[in-house]
C-alpha positions as CSV (number, residue, x, y, z in Angstrom):
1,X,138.2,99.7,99.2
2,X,138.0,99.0,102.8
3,X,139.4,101.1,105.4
4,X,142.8,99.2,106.8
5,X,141.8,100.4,110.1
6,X,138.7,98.5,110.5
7,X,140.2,95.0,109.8
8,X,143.2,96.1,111.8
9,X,140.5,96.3,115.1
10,X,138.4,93.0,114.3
11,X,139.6,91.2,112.0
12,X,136.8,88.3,113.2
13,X,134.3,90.5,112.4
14,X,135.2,91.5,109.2
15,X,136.0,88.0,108.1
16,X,132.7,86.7,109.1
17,X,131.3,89.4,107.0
18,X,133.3,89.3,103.8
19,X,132.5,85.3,103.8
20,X,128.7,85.9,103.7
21,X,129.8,87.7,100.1
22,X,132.7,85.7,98.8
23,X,133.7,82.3,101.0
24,X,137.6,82.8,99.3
25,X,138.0,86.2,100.2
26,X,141.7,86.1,102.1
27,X,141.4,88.9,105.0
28,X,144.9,87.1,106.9
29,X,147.3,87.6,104.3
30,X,145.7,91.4,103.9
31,X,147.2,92.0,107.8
32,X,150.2,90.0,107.5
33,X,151.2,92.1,104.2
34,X,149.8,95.5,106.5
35,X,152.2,94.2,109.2
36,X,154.8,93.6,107.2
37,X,154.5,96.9,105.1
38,X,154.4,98.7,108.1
39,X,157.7,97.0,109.7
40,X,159.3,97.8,106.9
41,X,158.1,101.7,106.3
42,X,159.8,101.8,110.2
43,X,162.8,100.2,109.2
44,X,163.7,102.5,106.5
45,X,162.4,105.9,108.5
46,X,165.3,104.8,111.2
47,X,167.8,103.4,109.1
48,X,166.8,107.6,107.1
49,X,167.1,109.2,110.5
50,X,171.1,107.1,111.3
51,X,172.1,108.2,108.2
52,X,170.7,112.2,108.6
53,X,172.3,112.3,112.1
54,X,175.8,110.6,110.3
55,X,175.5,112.9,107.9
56,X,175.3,116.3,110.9
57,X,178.3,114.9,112.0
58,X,179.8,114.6,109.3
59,X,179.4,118.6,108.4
60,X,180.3,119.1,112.2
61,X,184.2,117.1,111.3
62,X,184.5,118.6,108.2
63,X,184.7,122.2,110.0
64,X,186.7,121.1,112.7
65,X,189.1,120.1,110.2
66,X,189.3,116.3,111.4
67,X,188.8,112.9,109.6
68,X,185.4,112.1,108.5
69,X,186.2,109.0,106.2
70,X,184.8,106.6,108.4
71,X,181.6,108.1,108.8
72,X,181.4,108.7,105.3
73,X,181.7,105.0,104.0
74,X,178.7,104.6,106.9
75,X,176.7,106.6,105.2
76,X,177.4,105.2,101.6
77,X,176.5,101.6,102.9
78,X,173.1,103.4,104.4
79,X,172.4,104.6,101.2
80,X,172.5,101.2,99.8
81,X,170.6,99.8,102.5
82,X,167.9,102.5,102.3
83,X,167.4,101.8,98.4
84,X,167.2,98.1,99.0
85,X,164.6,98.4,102.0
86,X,162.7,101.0,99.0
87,X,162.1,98.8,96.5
88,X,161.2,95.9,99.0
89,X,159.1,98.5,100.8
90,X,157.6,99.2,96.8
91,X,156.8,95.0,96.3
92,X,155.2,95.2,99.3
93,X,153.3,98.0,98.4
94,X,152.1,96.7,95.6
95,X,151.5,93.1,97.0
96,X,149.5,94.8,99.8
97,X,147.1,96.7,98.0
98,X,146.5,94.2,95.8
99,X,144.9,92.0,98.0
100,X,143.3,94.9,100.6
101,X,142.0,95.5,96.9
102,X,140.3,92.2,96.2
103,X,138.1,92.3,99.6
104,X,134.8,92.5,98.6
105,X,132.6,95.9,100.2
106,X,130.7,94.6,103.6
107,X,127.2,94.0,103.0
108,X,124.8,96.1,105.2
109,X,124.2,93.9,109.0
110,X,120.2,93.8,107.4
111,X,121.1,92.1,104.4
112,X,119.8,88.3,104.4
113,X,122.8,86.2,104.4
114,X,122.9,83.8,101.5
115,X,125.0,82.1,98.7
116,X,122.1,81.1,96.6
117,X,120.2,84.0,93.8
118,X,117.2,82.0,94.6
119,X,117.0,83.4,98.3
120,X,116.7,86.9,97.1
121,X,113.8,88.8,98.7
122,X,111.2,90.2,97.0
123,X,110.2,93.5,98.4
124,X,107.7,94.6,95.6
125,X,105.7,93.7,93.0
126,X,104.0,95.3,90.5
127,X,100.8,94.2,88.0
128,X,101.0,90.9,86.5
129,X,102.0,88.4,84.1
130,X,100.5,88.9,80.8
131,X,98.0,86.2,79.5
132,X,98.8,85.2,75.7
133,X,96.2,82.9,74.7
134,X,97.9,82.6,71.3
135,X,101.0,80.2,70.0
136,X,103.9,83.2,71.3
137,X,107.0,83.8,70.1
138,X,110.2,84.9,71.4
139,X,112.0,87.9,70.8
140,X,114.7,86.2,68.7
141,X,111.8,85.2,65.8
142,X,109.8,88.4,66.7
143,X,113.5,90.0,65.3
144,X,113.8,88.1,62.3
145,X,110.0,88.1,61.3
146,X,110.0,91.5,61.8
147,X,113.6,92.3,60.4
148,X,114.2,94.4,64.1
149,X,117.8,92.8,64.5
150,X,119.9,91.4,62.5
151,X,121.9,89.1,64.8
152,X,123.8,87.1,61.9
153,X,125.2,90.1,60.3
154,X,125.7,91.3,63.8
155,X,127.6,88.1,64.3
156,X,129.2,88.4,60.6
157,X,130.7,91.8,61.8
158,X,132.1,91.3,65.5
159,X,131.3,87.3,66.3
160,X,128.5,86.3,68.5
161,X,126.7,88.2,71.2
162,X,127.3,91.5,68.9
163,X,123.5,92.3,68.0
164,X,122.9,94.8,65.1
165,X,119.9,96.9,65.0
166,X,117.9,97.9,62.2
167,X,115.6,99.6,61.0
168,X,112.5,100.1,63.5
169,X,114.6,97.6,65.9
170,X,116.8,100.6,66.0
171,X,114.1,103.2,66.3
172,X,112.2,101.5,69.4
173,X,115.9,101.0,70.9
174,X,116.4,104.9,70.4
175,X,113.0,105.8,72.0
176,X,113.7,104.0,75.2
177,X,116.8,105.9,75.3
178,X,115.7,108.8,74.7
179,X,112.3,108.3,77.3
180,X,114.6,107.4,80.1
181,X,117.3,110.4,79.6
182,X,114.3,112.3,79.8
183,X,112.1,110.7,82.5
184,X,115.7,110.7,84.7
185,X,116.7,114.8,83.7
186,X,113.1,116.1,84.8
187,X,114.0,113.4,88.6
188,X,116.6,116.2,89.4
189,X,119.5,114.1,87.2
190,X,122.1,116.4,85.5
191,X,123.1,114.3,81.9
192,X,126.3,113.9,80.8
193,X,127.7,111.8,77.8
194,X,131.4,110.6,79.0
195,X,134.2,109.0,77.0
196,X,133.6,105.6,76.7
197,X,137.5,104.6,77.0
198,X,138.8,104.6,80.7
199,X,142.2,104.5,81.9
200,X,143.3,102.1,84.8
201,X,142.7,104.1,87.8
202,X,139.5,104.7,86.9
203,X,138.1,101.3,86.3
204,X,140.0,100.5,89.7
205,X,138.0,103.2,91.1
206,X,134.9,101.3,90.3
207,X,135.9,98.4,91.6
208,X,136.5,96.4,88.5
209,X,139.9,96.0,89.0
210,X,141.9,94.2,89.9
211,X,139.4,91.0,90.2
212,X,137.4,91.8,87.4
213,X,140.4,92.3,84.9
214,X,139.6,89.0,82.7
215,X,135.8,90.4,81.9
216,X,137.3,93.8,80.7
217,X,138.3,94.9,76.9
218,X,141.9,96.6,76.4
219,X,143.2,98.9,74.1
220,X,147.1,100.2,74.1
221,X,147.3,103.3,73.1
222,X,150.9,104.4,72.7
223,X,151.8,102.3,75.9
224,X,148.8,103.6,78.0
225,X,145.8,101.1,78.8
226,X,142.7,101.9,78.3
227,X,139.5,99.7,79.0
228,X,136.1,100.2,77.0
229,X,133.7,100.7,79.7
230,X,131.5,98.0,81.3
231,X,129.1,100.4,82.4
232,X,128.7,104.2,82.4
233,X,129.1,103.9,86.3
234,X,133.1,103.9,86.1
235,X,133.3,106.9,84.1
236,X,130.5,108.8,86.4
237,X,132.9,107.5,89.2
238,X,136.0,109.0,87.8
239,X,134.7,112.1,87.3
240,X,135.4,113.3,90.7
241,X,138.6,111.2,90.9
242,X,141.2,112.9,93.4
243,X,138.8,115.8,94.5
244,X,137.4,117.3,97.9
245,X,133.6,118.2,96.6
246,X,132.3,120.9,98.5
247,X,129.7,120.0,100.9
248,X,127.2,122.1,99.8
249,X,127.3,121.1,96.1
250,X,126.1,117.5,97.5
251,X,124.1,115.4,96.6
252,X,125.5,115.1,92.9
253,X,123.3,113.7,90.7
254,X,124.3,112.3,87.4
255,X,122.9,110.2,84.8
256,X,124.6,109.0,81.6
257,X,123.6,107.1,78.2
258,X,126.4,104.7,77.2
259,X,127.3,101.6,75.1
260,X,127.8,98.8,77.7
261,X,131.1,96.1,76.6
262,X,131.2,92.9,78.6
263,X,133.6,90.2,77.6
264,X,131.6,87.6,80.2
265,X,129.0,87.3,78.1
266,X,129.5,84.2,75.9
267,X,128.6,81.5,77.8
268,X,125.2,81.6,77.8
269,X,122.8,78.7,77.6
270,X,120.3,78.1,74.7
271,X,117.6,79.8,76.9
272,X,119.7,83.2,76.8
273,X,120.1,83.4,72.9
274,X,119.6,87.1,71.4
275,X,119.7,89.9,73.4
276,X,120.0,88.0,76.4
277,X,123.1,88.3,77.1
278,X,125.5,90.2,74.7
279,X,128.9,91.6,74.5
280,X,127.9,95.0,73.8
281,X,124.5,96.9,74.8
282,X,123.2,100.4,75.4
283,X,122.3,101.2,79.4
284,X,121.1,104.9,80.4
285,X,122.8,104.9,83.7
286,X,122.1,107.2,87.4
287,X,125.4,107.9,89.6
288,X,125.3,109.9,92.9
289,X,127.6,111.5,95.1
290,X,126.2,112.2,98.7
291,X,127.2,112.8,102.1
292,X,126.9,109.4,104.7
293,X,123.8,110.1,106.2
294,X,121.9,110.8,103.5
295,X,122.9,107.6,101.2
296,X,120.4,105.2,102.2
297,X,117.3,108.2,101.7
298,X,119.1,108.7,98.2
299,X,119.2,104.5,97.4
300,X,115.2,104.3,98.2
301,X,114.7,107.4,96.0
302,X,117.0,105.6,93.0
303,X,114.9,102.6,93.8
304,X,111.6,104.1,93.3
305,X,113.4,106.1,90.0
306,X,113.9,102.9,88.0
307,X,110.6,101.8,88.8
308,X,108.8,104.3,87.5
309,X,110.4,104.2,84.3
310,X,109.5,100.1,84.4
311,X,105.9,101.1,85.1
312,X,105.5,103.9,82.4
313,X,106.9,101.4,79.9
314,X,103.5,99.0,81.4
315,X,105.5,96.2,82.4
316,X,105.3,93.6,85.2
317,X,108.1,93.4,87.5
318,X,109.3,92.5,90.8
319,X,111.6,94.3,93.1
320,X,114.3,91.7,94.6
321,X,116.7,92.9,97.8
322,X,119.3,90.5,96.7
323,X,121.1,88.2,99.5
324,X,124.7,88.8,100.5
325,X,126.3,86.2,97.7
326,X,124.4,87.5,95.0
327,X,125.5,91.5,95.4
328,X,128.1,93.0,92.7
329,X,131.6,93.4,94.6
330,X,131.5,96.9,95.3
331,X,128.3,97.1,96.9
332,X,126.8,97.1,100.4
333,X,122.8,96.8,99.3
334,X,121.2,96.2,96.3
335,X,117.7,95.6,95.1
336,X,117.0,94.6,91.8
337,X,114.4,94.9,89.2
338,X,113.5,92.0,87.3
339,X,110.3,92.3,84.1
340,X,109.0,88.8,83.3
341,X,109.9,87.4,79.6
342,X,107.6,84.8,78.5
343,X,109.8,83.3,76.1
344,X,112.2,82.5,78.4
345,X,109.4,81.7,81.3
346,X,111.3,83.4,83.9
347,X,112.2,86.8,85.5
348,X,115.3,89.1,84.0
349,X,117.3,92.0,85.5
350,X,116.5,95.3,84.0
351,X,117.9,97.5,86.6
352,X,120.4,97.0,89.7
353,X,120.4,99.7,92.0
354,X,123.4,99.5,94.6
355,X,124.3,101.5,97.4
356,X,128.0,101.1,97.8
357,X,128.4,103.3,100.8
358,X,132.5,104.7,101.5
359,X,133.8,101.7,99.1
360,X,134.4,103.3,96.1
361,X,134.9,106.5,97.4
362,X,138.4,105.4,99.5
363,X,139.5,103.3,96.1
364,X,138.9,107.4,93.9
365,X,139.8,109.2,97.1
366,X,136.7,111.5,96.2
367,X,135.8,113.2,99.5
368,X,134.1,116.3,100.5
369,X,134.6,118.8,103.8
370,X,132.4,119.8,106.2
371,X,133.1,124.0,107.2
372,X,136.7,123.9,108.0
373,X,136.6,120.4,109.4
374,X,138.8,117.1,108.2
375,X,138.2,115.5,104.4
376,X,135.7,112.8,104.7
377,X,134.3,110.0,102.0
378,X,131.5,110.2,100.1
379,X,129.1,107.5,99.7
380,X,128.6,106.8,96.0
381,X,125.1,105.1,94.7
382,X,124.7,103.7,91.6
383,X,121.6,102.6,89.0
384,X,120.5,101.5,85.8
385,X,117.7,103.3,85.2
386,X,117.4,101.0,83.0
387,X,119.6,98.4,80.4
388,X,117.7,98.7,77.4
389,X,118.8,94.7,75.2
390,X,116.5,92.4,78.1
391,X,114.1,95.7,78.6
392,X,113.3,95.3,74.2
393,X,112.9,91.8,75.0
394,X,110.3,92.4,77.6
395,X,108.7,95.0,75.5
396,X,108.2,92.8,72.3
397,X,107.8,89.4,73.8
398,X,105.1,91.1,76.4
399,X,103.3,93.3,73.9
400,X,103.1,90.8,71.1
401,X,99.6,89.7,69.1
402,X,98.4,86.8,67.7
403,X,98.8,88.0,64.3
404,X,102.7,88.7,65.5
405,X,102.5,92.3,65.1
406,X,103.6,94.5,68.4
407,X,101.9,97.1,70.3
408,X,104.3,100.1,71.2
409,X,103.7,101.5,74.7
410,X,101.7,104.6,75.0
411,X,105.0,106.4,76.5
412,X,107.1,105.8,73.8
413,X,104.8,106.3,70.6
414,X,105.8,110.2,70.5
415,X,109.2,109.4,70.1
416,X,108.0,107.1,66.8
417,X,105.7,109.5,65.6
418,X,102.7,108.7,66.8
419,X,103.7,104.7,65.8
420,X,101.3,102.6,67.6
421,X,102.3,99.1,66.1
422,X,105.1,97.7,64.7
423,X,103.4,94.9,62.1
424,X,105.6,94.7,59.2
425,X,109.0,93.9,58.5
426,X,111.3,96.5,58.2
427,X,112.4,96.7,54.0
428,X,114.9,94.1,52.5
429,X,114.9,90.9,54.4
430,X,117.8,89.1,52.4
431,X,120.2,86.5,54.1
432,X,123.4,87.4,55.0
């Protein structure tokens, strides 16, 4: 969330800045509501401070012996007054944070200043495209020749963009899980497996409420609501939800393997079939808590993180600084990793690395202190390091042969036994 104060002393400014991100973000009605809120919160503090000083006389009458009816039906009409100016002060409240809510983190001043994914920068890139001089196939008919995932009985079970793994499907999807956890533990990350339901405040910690509320799935659980988790990021947030971290505990480190559930994901185009996008699918995520100044040294070291695990996996990719329009709400920088899918002909997000600076931090109020000094915000970083369903697309559409078997990356082949290719189907092929 943004700090109050800094829209308070240029709202211009601010404006100009949120626009570069989202043209219909609404930064007058955010003052008005302040101004309002406040006006109120002043009115009631006087109209409390008439009644209290009724209320001295009143004691003073009553041992005098005189006649304090009169000042006593003054203070019964304050108290009515007072709860009335309460619960308008409480929809004000309410309407206020709301929409101080909804504003968009500001994107860094360096940040090029774009609507349009296709203006992202490219900062890096690393090998090349592969050359199949063969008829290729996409992952989708690599699945079913192969019998790696099953996405009919996958749709049978939950409806479409639900994929079901099977047999070796499932065993590569497990070794990339399991090479990442450990690639990211031996970078200095500290592994945790969190709960994978969330209650409100925590996905608002995130930032993916209140303007993300439609793309989240609910369950009511005795009159609580809890949300399935789009990404182990919200939980990692939330862990530190409401605390003062000591100073020299930072930087916190953390990285997490979760089921991902999206509900977004359905209207995809013919050309992002399969794993493309899904509903559900399996991300090893990196979170970090760190003090101000050292947040941007910790996003480059994320950065260069994720690509490692990219290049041990011998993939190309490229590295994109994304442009103001295209950067997830909470953040103030981002770069993304994108591996080429041939099927598809294009480039695809693996990993999204974002720095989102105080943001998140004022929206959990998870601060830390300096000696004796006043509570301060963290910054909060965050990383997938990586999304596994687009990185097995990359892996079996870019290591496919001719003869349609697929060559398992040199990294992952201890976590398959020693498995080098995957050439025929996994047993019973029947249709669903």
């Amino acid at each position: 969330m943004l700090d109050i104060k800094l829209i308070r002393d240029d709202p211009e400014g601010v404006t100009t800045k949120l626009k570069r991100k989202d043209p219909e973000v609404n930064v007058p009605i955010v003052l008005e509501l302040d101004e309002a809120l406040r006006g109120k919160k002043t009115e009631v503090e006087q109209l409390k401070a008439q009644r209290n000083e009724a209320s001295k006389k009143i004691g003073e009458l009553k041992r005098q012996g005189k006649d304090a009816s009169k000042l006593l039906e003054e203070v019964a009409s304050f108290a009515d007054d007072i709860h009335r100016l309460d619960r308008e002060t409480r929809d004000l409240e309410e309407h206020y944070q709301y929409h101080l809510a909804s504003c968009p983190n500001l994107p860094m001043d360096d940040v090029k200043v774009s609507l349009d994914p296709k203006e992202n920068v490219v900062v890096k890139q690393h090998g090349h495209k592969p050359f199949l001089d063969f008829p290729f196939k996409n992952h989708v008919q690599l699945c079913e020749d192969l019998n790696l995932i099953d996405f009919k009985r996958g749709a049978k079970i939950a409806g479409t963009g639900w994929p079901a793994y099977r047999g070796l499907g499932a065993r590569l999807e497990w070794a990339l899980l399991q090479y990442m956890i450990d690639v990211n533990v031996s970078n200095g990350f500290q592994q945790w497996f969190p709960p994978l339901l969330v209650k409100e405040e925590v996905l608002f910690g995130s930032g993916q409420l209140p303007k993300f509320e439609g793309q989240q799935y609910k369950v009511i659980e005795e009159d609580i609501p809890l949300y399935l988790i789009p990404t182990a990021e919200v939980p990692l947030n939330g862990l530190h939800l409401n605390e003062i971290i000591p100073e020299e505990e930072l930087p916190l480190k953390y990285v997490a393997y979760t089921p991902c559930f999206r509900r977004e994901a359905g209207a995809a185009g013919a050309h992002e079939r399969g794993l493309i996008r899904v509903h559900q699918f399996n991300k090893v995520e990196t979170y970090c808590f760190c003090k101000p100044e050292d947040s941007m040294k910790i996003f480059e070291e994320m950065v260069a993180n994720a690509e490692q695990l990219v290049e041990g996996l011998g993939l190309h990719y490229r590295s994109c600084l994304l442009v103001t329009g295209d950067m997830s709400f909470a953040s103030a920088r981002t770069i993304d990793i994108e591996v080429w899918l041939p099927g598809q002909n294009r480039y695809y997000e693996v990993s999204s690395i974002s720095n989102c600076t105080d943001y998140q931090a004022r929206r959990s109020k998870t601060r830390f202190r300096r000696d004796s000094g006043k509570p301060e915000f963290v910054h909060t970083l965050n990383g997938s390091a990586l999304a596994t369903s687009r990185l097995m697309v990359a892996l079996l559409e870019n290591n496919q042969n001719a003869d349609g078997s697929i060559n398992i990356p040199v990294i992952l082949q201890k976590y398959l036994g020693g498995m080098k290719k995957i050439e025929t189907p996994s047993s019973f092929s029947g249709q669903p």
